[in-house]
C-alpha positions, 0 to 999 in steps of 0.5 A: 507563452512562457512558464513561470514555472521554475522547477517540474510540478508534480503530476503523478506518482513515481515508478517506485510509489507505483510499484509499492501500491500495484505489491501492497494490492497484491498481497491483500489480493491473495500473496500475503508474503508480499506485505513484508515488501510494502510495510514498515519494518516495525510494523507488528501485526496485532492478532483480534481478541479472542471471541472476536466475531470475523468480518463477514467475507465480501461477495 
């Protein structure tokens, strides 16, 4: 049986999509430095109110 596929389907992710996930979950894992690799350039980080009551760390 032949494809009638005329151009490569999408199965996955590439190595540089990857490769942005495995660092994104890196720096939440505990290398915060690594967020400048995987965010945006503008991005800004908008600090809480202040009083604001922190999540309850996870167990």
């Amino acid at each position: 049986m032949t494809s009638t596929y005329s151009s490569p389907r999408v199965l996955g992710t590439t190595d540089q999509e990857r490769q942005l996930v495995e660092t994104l979950y890196r720096a939440i894992g505990g290398e915060p430095d690594l967020l400048d690799d995987v965010l945006s350039p503008d991005w800004e980080d908008i600090p809480s109110i202040p009083d604001q009551p922190r999540r309850a760390p996870r167990a």
